[in-house]
C-alpha positions in Angstrom: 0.0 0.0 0.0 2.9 2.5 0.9 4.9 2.0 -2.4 1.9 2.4 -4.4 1.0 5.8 -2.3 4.6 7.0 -3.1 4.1 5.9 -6.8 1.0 7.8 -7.0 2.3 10.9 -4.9 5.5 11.5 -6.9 3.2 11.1 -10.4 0.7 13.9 -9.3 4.1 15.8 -8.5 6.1 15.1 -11.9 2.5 15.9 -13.9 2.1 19.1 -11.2 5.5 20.7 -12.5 4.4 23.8 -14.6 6.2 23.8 -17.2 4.6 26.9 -19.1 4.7 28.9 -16.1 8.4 27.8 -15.5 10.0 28.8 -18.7 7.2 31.9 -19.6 8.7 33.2 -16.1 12.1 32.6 -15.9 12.9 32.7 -19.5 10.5 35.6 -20.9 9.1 37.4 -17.6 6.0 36.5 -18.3 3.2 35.2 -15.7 1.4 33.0 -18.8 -1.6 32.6 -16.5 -2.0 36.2 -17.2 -2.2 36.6 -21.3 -3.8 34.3 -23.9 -6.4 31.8 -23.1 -4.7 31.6 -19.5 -4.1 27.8 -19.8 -0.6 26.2 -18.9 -0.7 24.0 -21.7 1.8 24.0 -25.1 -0.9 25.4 -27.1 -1.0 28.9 -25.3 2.8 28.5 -24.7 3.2 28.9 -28.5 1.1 31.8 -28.9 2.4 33.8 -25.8 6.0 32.2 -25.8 6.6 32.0 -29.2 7.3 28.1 -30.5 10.3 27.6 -29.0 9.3 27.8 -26.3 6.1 26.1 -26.9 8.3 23.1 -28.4 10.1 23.0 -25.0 6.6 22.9 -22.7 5.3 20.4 -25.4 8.1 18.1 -25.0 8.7 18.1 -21.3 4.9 17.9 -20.8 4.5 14.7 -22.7 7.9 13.1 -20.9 5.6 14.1 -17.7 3.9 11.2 -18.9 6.0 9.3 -19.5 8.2 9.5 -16.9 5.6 8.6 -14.4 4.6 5.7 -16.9 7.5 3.9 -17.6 9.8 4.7 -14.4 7.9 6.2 -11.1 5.5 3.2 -11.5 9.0 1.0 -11.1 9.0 2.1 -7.3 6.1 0.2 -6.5 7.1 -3.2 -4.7 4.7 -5.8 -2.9 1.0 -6.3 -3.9 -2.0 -4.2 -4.7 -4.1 -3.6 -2.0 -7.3 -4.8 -4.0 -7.6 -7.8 -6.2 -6.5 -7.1 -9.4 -9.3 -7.9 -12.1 -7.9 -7.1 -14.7 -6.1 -9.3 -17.6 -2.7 -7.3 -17.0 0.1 -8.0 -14.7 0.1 -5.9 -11.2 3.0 -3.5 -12.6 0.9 -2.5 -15.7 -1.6 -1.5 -13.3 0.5 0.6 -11.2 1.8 2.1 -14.6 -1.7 3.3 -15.8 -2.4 4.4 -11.9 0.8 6.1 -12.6 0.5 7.7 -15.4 -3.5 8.8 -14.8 -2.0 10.8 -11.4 0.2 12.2 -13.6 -1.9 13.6 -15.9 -4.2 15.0 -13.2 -1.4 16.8 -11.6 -0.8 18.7 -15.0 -4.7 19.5 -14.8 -4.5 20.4 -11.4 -0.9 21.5 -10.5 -0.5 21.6 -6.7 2.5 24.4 -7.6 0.0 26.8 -9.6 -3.0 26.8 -7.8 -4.2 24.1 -8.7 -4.3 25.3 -12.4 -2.9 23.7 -15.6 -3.0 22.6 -18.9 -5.8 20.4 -20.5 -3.7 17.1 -20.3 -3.6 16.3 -23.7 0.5 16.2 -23.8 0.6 14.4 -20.5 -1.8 11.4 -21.7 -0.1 11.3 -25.2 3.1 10.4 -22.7 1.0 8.1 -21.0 -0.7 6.3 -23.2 3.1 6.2 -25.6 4.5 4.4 -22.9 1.1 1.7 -22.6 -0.2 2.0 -26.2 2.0 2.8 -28.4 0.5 1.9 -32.0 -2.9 3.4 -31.1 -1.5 6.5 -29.5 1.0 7.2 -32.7 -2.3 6.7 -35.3 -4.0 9.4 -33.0 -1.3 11.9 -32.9 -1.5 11.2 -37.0 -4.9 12.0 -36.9 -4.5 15.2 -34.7 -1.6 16.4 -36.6 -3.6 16.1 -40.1 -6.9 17.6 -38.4 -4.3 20.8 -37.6 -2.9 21.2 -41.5 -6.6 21.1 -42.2 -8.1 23.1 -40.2 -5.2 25.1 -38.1 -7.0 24.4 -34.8 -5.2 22.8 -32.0 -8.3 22.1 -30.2 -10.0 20.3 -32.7 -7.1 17.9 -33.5 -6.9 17.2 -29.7 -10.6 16.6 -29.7 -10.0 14.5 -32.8 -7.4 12.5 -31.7 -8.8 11.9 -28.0 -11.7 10.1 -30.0 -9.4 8.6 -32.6 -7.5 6.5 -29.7 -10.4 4.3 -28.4 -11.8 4.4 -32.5 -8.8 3.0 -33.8 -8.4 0.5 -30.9 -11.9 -1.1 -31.6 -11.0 -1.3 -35.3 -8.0 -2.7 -35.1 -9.3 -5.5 -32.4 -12.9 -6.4 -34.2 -12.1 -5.6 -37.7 -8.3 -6.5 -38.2 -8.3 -8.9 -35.7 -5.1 -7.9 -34.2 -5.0 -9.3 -30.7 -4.3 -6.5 -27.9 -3.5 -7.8 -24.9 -5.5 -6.6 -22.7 -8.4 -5.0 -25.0 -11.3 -5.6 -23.2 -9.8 -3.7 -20.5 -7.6 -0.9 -22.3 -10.9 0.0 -24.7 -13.0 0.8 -20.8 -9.4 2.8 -20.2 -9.2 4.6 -23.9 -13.0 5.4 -23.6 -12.4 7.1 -20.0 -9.6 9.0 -20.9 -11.3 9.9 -24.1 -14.0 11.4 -22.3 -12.1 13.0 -20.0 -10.0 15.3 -22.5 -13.2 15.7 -24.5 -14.3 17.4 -21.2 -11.4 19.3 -20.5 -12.1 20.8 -23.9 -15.5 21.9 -23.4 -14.5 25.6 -23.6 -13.3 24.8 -27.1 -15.6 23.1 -28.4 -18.3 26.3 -27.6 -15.9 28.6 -29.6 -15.6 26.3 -31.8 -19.3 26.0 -32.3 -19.6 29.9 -32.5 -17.2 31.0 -34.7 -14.9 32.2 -32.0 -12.6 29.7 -31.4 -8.1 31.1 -32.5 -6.6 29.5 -35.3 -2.9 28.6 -35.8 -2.5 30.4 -39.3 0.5 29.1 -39.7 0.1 25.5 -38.9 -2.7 25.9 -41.7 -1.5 23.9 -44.5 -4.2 22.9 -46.8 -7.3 25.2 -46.6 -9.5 23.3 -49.1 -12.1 22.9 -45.7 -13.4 26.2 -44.1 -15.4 25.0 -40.8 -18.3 27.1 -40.2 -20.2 27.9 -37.1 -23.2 26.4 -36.9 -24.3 29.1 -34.2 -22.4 32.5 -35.7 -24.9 35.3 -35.5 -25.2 37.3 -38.9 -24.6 40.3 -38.3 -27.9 42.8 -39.1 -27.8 45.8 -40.8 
């Protein structure tokens, strides 16, 4: 029980560290929670930062994830302290406990007021480290969804659904056996649901017209995405 406290308590820590706040401080003078959309995440880093510094909080947010993943979970020693129903070995679970506490502490960083980013670096790290084919076809699909449309947002929201998508297809129409699928597709759907929700600001710009676009992250422009709910304005 202790070791798997520790693993979880140094997880929420490594997620916690703020890394937009860090190097938008120290590097630029600038409080980040104070311009743009507010957020900690990568996505505001590039607009306020500029992108490299939004390439640094990028990268070290996803290694959040992956640190707590593939090495914190390593600390655990002993047994669970519940029965373990699952199809996985005890260690796998500690590494998705792991890696889930790390991506809440990047949502809810304990060293910003319990402020952050919308996780979607973090879990990429995360679910690299458990599910690696699935998670690189849904970073595909985000970054495709941004040179068609130049909105972060929507490729996050498209890729946090293409990760439990593509694990269903590839399970019940490929017939490639995951270990563990009947248990990671419960996991893919929760954490889908999760960012979805973390997004929710998004989506309502998105859905009035109002949401920022990356201008030059847009590539091909042969789609123009309307909002359904735009008021025309009257003369």
């Amino acid at each position: 029980m202790l070791s798997l406290l520790i693993v979880i308590i140094l997880s929420y820590l490594v997620g916690s560290f703020p890394t937009a706040l860090i190097i938008g401080k120290y590097f630029r003078g600038i409080d980040i929670r104070k311009h743009g959309s507010k957020n900690l995440g990568s996505t505001n880093a590039f607009r306020v930062l500029g992108w490299k510094a939004g390439i640094a909080v990028q990268a070290i947010d996803v290694m959040k994830g992956v640190l707590a993943t593939l090495f914190i979970s390593k600390l655990f020693y002993g047994a669970l302290p519940f029965e373990n129903r699952t199809p996985f070995e005890d260690i796998t679970v500690v590494q998705i406990i792991a890696g889930i506490s790390a991506v809440i502490g990047h949502v809810w960083s304990v060293f910003a007021g319990f402020r952050g980013g919308k996780g979607i670096n973090t879990t990429g790290g995360m679910l690299i480290s458990l599910a690696p084919v699935d998670a690189g076809i849904s970073i595909g699909v985000f970054v495709l969804v941004l040179i068609f449309s130049g909105y972060v947002s929507l490729g996050s929201i498209a890729a946090a659904f293409a990760f439990p998508s593509v694990m269903f297809i590839r399970e019940n129409i490929f017939n490639v056996d995951i270990d563990g699928y009947h248990t990671l597709i419960y996991f893919s759907i929760a954490v889908c649901i999760f960012l979805i929700y973390n997004h929710r600001a998004n989506i309502k710009r998105l859905l009035y017209g109002e949401e920022n676009r990356f201008e030059k992250w847009w590539k091909i422009r042969c789609i123009k995405i309307e909002a359904p709910f735009k008021r025309k304005s009257v003369n």
